[in-house]
Backbone as a ProteinNet text record, in pm:
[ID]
protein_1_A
[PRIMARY]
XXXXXXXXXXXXXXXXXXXXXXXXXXXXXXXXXXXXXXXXXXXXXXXXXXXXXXXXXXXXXXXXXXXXXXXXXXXXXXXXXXXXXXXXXXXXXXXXXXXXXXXXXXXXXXXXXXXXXXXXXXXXXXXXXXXXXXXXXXXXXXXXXXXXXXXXXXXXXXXXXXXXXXXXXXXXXXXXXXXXXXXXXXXXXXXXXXXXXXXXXXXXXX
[TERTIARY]
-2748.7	-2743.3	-2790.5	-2836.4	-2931.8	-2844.9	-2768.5	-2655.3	-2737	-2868.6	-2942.8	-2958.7	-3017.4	-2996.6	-2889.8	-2801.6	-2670	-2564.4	-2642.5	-2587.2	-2610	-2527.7	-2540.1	-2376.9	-2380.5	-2250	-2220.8	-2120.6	-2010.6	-1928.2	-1881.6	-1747.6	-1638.9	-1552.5	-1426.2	-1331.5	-1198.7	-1129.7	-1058.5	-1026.1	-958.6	-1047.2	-1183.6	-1318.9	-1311.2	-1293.5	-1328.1	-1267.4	-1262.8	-1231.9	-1192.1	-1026.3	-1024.9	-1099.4	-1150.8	-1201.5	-1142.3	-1072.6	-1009	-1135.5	-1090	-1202.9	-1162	-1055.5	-1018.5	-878	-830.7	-670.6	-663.8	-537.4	-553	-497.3	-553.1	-557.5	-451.7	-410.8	-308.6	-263.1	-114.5	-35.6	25.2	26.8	58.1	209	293.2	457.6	524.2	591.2	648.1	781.6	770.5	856.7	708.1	606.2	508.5	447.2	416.9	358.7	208.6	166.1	17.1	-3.2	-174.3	-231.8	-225	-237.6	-222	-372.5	-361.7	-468.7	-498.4	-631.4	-679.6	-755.1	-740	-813.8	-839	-950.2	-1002.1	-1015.8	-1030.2	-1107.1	-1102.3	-1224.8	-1237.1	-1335.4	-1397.5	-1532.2	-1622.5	-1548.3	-1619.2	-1654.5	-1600.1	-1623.4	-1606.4	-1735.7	-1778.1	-1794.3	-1757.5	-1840.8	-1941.6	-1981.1	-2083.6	-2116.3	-2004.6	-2078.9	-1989.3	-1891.8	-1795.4	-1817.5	-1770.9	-1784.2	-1674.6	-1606.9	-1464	-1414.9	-1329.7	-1299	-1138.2	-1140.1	-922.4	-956	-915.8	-928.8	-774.8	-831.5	-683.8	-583.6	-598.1	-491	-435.7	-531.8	-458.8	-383.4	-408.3	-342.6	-425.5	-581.5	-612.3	-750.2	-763.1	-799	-946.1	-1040	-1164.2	-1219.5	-1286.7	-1351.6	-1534.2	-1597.3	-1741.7	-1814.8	-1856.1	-1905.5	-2041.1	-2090.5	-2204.6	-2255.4	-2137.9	-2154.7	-2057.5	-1978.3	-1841.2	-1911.2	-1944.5	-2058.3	-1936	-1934.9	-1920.7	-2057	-2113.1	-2198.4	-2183.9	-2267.4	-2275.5	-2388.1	-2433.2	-2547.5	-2631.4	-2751.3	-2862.1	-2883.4	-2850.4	-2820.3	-2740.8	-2597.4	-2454.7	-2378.3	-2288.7	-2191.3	-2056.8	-1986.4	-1864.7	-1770.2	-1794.4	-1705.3	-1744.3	-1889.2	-1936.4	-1911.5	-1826.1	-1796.6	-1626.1	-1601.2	-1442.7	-1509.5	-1488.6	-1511.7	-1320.6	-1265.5	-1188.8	-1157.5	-1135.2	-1123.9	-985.3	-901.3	-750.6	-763.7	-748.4	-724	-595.1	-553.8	-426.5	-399.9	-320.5	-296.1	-171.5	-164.2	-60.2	-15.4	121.5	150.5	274.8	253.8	367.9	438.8	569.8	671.9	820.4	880.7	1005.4	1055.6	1194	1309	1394.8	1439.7	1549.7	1491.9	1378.4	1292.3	1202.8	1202.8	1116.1	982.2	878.2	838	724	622.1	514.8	405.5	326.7	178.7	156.3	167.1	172.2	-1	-141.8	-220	-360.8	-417.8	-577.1	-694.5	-812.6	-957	-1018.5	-1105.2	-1180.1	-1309.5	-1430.4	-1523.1	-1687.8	-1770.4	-1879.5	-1963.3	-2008.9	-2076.5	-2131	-2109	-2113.8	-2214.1	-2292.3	-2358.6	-2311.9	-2249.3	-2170.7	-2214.3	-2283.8	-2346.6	-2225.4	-2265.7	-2154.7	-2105.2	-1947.4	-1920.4	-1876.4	-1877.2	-1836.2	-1730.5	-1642.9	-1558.8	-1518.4	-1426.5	-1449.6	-1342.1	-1282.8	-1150.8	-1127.2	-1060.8	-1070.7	-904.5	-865.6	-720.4	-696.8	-553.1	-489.9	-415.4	-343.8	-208.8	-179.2	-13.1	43.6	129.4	131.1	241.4	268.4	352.1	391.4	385.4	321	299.5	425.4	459.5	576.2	688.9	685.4	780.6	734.3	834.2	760.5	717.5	755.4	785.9	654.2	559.2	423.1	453.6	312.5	283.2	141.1	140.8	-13.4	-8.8	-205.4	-238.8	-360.8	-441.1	-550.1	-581.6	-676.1	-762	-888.8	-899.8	-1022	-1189.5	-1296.7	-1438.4	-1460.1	-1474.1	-1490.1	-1688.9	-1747	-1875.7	-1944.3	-2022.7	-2135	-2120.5	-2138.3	-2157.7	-2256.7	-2305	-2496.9	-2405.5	-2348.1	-2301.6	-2265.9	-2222.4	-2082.3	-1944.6	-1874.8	-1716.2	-1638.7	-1529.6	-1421	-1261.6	-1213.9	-1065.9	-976	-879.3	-735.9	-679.6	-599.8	-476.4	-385.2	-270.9	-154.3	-34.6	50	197	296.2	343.6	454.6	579.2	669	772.5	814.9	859.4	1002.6	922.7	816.8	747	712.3	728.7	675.9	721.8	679.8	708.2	711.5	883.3	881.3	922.5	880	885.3	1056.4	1074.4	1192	1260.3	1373.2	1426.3	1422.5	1342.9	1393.3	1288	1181.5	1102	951.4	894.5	773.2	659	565.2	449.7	435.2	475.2	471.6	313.6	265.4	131	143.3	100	57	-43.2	-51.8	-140.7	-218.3	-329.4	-424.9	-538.2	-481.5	-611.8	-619.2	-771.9	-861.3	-880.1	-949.2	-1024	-1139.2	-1231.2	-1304.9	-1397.1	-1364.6	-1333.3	-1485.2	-1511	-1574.5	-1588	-1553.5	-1564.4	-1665.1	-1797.7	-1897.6	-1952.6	-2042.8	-2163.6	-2333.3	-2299.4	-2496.6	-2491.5	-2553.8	-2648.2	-2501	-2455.2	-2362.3	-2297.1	-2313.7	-2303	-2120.2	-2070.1	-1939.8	-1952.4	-1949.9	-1958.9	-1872.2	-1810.1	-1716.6	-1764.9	-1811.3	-1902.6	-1805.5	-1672.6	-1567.1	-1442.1	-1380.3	-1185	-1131.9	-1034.1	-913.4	-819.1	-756.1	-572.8	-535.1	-453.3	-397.1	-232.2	-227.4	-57.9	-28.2	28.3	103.9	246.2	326	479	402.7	332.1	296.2	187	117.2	50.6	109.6	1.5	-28.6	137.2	159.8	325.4	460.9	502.5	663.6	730.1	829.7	938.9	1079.2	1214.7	1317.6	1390	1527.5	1623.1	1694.5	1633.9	1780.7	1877.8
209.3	91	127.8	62.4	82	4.7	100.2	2	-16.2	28.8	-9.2	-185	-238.6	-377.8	-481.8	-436.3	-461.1	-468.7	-363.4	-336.3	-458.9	-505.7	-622	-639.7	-723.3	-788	-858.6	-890.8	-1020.7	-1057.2	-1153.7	-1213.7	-1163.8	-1194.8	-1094.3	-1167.5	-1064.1	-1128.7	-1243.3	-1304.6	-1357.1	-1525.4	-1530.7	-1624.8	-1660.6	-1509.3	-1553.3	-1632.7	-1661.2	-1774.4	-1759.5	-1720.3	-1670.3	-1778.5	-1693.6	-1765.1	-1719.4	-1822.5	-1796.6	-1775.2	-1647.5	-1627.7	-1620.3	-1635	-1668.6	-1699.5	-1800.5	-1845.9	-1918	-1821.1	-1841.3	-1963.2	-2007.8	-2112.1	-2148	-2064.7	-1982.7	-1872.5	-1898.6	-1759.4	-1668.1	-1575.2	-1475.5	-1494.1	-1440.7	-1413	-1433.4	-1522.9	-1492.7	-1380.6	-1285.4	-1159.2	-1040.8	-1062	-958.6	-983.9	-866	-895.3	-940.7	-1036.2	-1075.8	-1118.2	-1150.6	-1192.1	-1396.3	-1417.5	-1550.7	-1574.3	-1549.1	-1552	-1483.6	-1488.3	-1372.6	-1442.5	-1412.2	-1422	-1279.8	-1347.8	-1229.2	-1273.4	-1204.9	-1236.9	-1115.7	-1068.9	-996.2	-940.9	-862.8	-825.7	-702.4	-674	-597.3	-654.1	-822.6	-916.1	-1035.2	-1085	-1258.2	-1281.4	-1420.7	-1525.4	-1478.2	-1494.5	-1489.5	-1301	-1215	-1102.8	-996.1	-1108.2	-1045.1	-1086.9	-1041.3	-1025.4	-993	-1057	-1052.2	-1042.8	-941.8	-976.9	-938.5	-1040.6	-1047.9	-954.7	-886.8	-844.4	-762	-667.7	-616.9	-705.6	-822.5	-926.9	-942.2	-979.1	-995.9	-935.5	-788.6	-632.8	-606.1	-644.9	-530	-615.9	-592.6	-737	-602.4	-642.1	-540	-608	-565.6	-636.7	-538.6	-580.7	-562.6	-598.9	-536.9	-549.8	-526.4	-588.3	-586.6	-589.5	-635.1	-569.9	-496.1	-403.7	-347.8	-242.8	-225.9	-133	-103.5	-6.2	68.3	152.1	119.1	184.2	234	327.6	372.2	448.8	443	526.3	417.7	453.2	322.7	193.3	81	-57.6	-102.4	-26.7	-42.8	-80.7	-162.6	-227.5	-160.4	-143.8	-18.7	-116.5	-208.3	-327.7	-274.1	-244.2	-209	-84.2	11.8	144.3	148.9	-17.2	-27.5	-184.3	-166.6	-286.1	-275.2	-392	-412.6	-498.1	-558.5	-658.4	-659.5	-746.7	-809.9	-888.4	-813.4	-925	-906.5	-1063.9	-1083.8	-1132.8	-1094.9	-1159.5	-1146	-1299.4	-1333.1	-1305.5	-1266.8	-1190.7	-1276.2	-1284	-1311.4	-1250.1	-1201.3	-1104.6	-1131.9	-1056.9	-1057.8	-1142.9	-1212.5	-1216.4	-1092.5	-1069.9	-963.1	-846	-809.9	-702.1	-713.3	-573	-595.3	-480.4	-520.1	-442.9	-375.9	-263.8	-241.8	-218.7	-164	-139.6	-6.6	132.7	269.5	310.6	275	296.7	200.3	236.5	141.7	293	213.2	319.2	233.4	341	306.6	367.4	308.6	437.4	342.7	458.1	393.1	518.8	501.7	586.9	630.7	782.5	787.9	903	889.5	983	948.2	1107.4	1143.3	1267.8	1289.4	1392.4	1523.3	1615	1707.6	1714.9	1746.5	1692.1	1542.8	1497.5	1302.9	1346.3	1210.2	1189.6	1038.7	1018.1	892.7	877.4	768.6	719.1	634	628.1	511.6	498.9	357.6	368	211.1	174.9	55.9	60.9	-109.8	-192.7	-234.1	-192.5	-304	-322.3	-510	-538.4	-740.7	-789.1	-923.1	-970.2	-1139.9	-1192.4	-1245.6	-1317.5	-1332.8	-1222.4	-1124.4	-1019.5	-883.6	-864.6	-736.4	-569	-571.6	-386.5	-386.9	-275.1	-231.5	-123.3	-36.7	50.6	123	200.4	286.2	414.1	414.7	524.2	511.2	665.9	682.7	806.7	844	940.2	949.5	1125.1	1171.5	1189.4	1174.7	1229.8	1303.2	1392.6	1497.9	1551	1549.3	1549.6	1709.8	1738.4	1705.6	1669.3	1454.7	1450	1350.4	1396.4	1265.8	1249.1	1173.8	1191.8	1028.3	996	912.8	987.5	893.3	925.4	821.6	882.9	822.9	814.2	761.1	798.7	725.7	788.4	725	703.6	610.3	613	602.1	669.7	726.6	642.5	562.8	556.5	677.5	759.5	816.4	715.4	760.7	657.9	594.5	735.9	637.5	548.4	545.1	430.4	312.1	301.7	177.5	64	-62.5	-150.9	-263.6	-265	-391.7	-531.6	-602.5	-697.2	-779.3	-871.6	-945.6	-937.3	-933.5	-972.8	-1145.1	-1084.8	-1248.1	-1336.7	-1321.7	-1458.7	-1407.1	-1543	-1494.7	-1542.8	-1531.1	-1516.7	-1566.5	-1400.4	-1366	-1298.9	-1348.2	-1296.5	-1155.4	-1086.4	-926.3	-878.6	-806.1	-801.4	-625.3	-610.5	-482.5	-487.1	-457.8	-432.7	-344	-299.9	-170.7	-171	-69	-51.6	87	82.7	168.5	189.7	332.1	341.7	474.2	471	572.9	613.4	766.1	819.6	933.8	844.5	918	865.1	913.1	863.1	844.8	935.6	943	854.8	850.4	745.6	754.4	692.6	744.5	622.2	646.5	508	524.9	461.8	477.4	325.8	300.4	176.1	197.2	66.8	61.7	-32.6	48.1	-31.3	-105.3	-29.2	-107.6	-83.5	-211.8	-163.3	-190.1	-106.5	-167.2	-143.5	-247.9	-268.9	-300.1	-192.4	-178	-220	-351.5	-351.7	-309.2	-218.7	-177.6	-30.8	-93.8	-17.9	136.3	159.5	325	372.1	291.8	351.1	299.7	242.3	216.9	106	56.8	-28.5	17.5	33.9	47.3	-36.2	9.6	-124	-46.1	-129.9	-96.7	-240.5	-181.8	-311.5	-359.1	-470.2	-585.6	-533.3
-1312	-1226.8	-1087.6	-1023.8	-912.3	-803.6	-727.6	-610.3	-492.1	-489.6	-307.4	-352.7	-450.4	-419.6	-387.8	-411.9	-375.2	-263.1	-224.4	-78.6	84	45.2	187.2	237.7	377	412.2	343.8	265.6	168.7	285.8	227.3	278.7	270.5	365.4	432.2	301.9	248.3	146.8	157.5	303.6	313.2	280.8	290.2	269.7	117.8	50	-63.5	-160.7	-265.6	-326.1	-480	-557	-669.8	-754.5	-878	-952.7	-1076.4	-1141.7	-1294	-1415.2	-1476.4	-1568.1	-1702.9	-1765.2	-1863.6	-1932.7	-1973.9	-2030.6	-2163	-2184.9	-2365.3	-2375	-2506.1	-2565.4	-2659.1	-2715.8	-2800.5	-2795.3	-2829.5	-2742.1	-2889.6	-2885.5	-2950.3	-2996.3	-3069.8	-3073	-2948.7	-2912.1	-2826.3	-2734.6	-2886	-2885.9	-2821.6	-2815.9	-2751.1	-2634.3	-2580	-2431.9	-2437.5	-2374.8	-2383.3	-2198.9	-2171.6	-2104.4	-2111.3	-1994.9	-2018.7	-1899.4	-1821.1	-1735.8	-1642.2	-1591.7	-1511.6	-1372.7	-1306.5	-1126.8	-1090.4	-991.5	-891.8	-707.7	-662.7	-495.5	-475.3	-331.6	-231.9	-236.9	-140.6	-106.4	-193.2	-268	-421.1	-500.1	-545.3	-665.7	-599.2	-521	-494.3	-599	-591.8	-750.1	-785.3	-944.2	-958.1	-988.3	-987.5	-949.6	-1053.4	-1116.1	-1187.9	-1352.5	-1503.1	-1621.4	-1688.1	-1743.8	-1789.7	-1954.6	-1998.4	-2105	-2120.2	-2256.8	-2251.7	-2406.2	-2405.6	-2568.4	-2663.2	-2772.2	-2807.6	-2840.9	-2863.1	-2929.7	-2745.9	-2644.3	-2523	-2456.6	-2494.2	-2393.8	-2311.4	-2292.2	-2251.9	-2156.6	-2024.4	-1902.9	-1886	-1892.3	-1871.9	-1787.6	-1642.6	-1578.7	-1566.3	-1537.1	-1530.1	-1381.1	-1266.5	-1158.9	-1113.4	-1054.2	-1016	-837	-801.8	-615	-597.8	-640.3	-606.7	-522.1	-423.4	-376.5	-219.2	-205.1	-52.3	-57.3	84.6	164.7	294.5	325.1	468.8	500.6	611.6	671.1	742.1	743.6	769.2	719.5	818.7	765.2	748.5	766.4	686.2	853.5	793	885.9	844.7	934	929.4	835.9	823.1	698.5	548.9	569	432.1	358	472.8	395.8	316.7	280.3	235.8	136.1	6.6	-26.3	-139	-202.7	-247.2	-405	-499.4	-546.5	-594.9	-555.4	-591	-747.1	-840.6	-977	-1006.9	-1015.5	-1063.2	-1192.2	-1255.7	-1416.5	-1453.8	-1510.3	-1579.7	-1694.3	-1714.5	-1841.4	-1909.3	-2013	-2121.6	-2131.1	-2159.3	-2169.6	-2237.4	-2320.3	-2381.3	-2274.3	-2306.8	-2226	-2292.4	-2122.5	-2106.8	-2124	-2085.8	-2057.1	-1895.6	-1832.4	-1724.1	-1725.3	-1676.8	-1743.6	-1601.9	-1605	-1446	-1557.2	-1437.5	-1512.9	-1393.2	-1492.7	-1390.6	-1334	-1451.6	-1399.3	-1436.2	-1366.8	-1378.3	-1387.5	-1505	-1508.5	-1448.6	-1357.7	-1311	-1298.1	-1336.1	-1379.7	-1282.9	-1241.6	-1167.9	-1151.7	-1004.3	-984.3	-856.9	-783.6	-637	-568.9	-533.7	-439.8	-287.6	-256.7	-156.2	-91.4	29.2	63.7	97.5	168.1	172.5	313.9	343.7	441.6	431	355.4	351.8	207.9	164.4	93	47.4	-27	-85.6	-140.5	-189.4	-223.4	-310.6	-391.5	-478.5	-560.9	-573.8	-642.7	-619.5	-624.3	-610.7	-569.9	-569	-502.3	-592.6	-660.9	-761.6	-694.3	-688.2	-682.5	-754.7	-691.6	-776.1	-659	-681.5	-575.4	-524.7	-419.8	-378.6	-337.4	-348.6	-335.1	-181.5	-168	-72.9	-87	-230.7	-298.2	-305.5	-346.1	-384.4	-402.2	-506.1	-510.6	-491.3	-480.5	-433.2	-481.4	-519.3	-582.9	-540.2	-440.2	-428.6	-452.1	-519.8	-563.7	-474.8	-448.9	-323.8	-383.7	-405.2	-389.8	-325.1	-325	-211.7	-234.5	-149	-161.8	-121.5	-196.4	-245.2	-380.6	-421.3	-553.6	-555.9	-705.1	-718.6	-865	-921.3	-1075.7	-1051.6	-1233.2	-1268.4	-1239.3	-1245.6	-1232.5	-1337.8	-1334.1	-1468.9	-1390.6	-1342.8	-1278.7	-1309	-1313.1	-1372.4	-1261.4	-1196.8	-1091.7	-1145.4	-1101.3	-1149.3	-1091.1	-1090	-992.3	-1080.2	-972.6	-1031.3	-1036	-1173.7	-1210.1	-1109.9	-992.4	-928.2	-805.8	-779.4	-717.2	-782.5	-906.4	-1005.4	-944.9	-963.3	-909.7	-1022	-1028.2	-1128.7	-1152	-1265.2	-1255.5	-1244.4	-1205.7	-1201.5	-1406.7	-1390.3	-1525	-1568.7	-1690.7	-1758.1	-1697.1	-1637.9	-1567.3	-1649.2	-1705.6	-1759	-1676.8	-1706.5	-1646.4	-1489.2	-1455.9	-1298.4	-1303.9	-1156.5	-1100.8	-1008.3	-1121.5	-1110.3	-1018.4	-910.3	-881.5	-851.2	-899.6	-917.3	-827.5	-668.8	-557.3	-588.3	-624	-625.2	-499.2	-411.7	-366.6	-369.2	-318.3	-306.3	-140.1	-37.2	81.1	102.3	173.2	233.3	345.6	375.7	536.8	577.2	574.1	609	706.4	813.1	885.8	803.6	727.3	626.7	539.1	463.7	381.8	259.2	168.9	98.2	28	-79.6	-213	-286.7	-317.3	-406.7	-492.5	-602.4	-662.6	-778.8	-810.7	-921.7	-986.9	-1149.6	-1251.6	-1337.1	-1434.1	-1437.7	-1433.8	-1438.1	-1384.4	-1530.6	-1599	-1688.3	-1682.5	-1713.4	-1699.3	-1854.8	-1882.8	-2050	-2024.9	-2108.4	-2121.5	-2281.3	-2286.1	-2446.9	-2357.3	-2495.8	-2467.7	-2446	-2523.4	-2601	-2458	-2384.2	-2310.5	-2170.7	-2100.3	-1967.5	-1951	-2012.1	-1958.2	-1975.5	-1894.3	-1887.1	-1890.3	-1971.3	-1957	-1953.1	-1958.6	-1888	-1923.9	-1994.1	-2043.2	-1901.5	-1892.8	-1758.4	-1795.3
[MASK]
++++++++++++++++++++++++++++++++++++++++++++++++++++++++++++++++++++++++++++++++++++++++++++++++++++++++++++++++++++++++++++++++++++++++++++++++++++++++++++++++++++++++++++++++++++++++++++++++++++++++++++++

C-alpha cells in the first residue's frame, strides 16, 4: 500500500462524524456474547475511508483502513504526526456476567528513520463512565518493514463492564503517534477486536 497519497490534513476528531457500519439483524442465543453494532470517528478513519466486517458468528469486529496514516517531515503539519480512530461496539452479553476486552491487533506498516520512534496502542473504555485503560507499544527506528502488534492491558488495569446491563458502548481508541522531525510514515492497515471467553475477553461473575 502506498501511504504518500494519503497523506493530507483531515479533520480534527471532534468534526468528525460516527458512521454506523453494521447491525445485526438477528441475534444469536441470548446466553452468548455477540456484536450488535459498530461505529467509528476520528482522524485515522473519515467517512468513506473505512471497510468493515462482523464475522465468527459475531465475535469478531475487523476493521480495514485506508487513511490511518501519521506523517512527518516535509509538508506535514505537527497534527499529522498523531492520527487516531475511536470504534465503538455494542455487545450482547449474559446477564449476571461482566465482562473487558484485554487486547487489540494491529498490523500496517512503518518506515521510521533512525533516531525517530513511533507508537501505537489504545483506550478501552465504556462510554459514560470515567475508568480507562491504556496500552502503547514503541517503534523504535531504523525500520522500512510491515508490523503485526498486539496491545496488551495487564489484568489489574482491565476495565470492566457494569453487571447485568446489556449492550453498553465499548470503546477501542487506537492511536498511532510519531516523534520525529524527518520524513517518516506509521500507518495502520488493520485493527481487530476478538470477543470469545478462551481468548481476547474476560469475564468475571457479579
Amino acid at each position: 500500500m502506498r501511504y504518500s497519497v494519503f497523506i493530507a490534513a483531515f479533520a480534527a476528531l471532534t468534526a468528525a462524524t460516527p458512521v454506523a457500519i453494521e447491525e445485526r439483524q438477528s441475534a444469536p442465543s441470548p446466553d452468548q456474547v455477540y456484536v450488535e453494532k459498530v461505529t467509528w470517528a476520528g482522524t485515522g478513519c473519515p467517512p468513506g475511508s473505512v471497510s468493515a466486517d462482523i464475522g465468527e458468528q459475531a465475535t469478531l469486529v475487523s476493521l480495514s483502513f485506508s487513511k490511518y496514516v501519521a506523517a512527518t517531515g516535509s509538508g506535514q503539519s505537527s497534527s499529522d504526526a498523531r492520527k487516531n480512530c475511536d470504534v465503538r461496539i455494542t455487545l450482547h452479553y449474559p446477564q449476571g456476567w461482566s465482562w473487558t476486552v484485554a487486547t487489540t491487533d494491529m498490523r500496517g506498516y512503518a518506515r521510521i528513520p533512525a533516531g525517530c520512534s513511533g507508537r501505537l496502542g489504545a483506550n478501552y473504555f465504556f462510554s459514560g463512565t470515567q475508568n480507562d485503560a491504556r496500552s502503547m507499544l514503541t517503534i523504535d527506528g531504523p525500520k522500512d518493514d510491515n508490523y503485526r502488534l498486539t496491545s496488551t492491558i495487564p489484568h489489574d488495569s482491565l476495565v470492566w463492564s457494569k453487571c447485568g446491563v446489556t449492550g453498553p458502548l465499548f470503546n477501542v481508541n487506537s492511536q498511532a503517534i510519531l516523534n520525529c522531525s524527518k520524513d517518516a510514515i506509521l500507518g495502520v492497515d488493520t485493527q481487530d477486536t476478538k470477543f470469545e471467553m478462551q481468548l481476547h475477553l474476560s469475564w468475571k461473575k457479579c
